[in-house]
N, C-alpha and C positions, 0 to 999 in steps of 0.2 A: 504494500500500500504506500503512496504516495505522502508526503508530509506534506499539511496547508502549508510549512512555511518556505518552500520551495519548488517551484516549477518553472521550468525551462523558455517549455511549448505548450502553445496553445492547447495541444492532444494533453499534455500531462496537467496543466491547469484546468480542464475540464475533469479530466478523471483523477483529480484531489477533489476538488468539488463536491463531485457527486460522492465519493467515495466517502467524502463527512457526512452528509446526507444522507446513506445510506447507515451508516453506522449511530447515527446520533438525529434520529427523523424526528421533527417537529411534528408537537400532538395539535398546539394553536397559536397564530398569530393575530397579535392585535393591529389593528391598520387602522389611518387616518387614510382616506381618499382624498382627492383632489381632480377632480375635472373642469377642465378648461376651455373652453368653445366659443366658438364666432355668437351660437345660437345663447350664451349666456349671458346676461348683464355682469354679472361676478362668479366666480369660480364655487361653485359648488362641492362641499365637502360632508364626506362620511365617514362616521367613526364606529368600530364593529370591532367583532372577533372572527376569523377564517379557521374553519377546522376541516380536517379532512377525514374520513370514512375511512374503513377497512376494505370497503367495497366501492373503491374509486369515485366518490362522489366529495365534491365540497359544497358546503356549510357557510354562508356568510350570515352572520348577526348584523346588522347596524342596530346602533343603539341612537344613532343622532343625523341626522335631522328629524326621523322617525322610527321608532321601534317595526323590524323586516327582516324576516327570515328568506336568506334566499337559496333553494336546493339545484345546484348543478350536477347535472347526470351528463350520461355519456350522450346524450341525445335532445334532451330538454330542460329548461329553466323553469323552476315553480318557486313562486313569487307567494310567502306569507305573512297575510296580518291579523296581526292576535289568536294565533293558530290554524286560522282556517286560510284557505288554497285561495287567494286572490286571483293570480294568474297563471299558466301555464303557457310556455314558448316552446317552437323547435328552433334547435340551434343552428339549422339551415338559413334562417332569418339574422344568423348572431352570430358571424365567424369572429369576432373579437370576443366573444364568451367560448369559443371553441380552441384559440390558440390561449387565451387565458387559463381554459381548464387544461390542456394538451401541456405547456408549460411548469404549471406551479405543481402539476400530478409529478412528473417527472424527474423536476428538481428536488421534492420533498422527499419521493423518492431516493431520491439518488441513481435512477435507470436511465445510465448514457445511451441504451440504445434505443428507449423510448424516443429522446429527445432529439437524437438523429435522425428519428424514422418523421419526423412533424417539422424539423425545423437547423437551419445552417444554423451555424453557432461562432462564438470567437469569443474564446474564457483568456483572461490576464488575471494574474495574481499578481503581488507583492505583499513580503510576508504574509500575517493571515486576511490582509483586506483584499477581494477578488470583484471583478466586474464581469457579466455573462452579457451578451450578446445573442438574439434570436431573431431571424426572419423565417417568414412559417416559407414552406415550401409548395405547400397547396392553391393553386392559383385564387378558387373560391376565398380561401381567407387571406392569401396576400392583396387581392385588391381593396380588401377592409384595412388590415392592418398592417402597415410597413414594418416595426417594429416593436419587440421587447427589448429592456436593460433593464440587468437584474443587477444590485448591488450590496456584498453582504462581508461578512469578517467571519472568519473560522467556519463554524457551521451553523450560521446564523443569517438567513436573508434582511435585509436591511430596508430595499427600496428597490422599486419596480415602475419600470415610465414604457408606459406601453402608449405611442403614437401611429395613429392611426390615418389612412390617404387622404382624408379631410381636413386636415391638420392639424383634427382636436388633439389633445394629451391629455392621458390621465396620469398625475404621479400619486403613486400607494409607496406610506411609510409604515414598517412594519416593527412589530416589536415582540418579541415571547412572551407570552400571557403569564401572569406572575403569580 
């Protein structure tokens, strides 16, 4: 196994990465949102918990602007308030909820081959703070979203700016739920 406090190449800065990841998997992270848009008067933000499933589905809590359970599956988005099923999506509709889920499964994971199979990548380290790089390779969700950067220390994701062909950005700050 590779040590977070040194990698070469971008092949070995990736499989340090994951390789923490996989050893030391995050149960939840708490996130601040930030989305940004032509369509916004001011940046809209949300504050929640992200967990993930044994059975590859995430979990988003927000807790602010409004109490919202949001369940991501391999296939669909279901959107809850105050327990009961608000909405229901397919993610045919939402390939920036598809490279989001294909992404963060991956990484938390720690399955370098998952995340080859969805998406080019280009990982830098220095010491234990590492930067990930992601464009999806599916044409469907590369004309939504250009890019992920993912930003974290040891085995700890940090921050994620997923910008999308519209220009919107969203930056999510992340933190281990204490």
């Amino acid at each position: 196994m590779l040590s977070l406090a040194k990698a070469d190449t971008d092949d070995e800065a990736l499989a340090a990465v994951l390789a923490g990841f996989a050893a030391f998997p995050a149960q939840s992270l708490v996130f601040v949102e930030t989305r940004q848009s032509d369509l916004l008067v001011e940046p809209l933000e949300r504050v929640g918990v992200l967990r993930r499933t044994a059975d590859g589905q995430l979990i988003r809590e927000t807790h602010s602007p409004r109490h919202e359970t949001h369940l991501l599956t391999a296939h669909h988005l279901e959107i809850y308030h105050g327990g009961d099923l608000r909405q229901r999506f397919s993610l045919r509709h939402a390939p920036e909820l598809v490279a989001l889920r294909q992404a963060l499964i991956a990484l938390l994971d720690g399955d370098q081959q998952e995340l080859e199979t969805y998406f080019h990548s280009h990982c830098s380290m220095e010491n234990q703070d590492w930067q990930l790089s992601l464009r999806p390779y599916a044409p469907a969700v590369a004309e939504r979203v250009d890019s992920l950067h993912f930003t974290g220390r040891g085995t700890e994701v940090l921050s994620l700016q997923m910008r999308l062909s519209d220009g919107e950005v969203i930056d999510t700050r992340f933190s281990l739920q204490p």
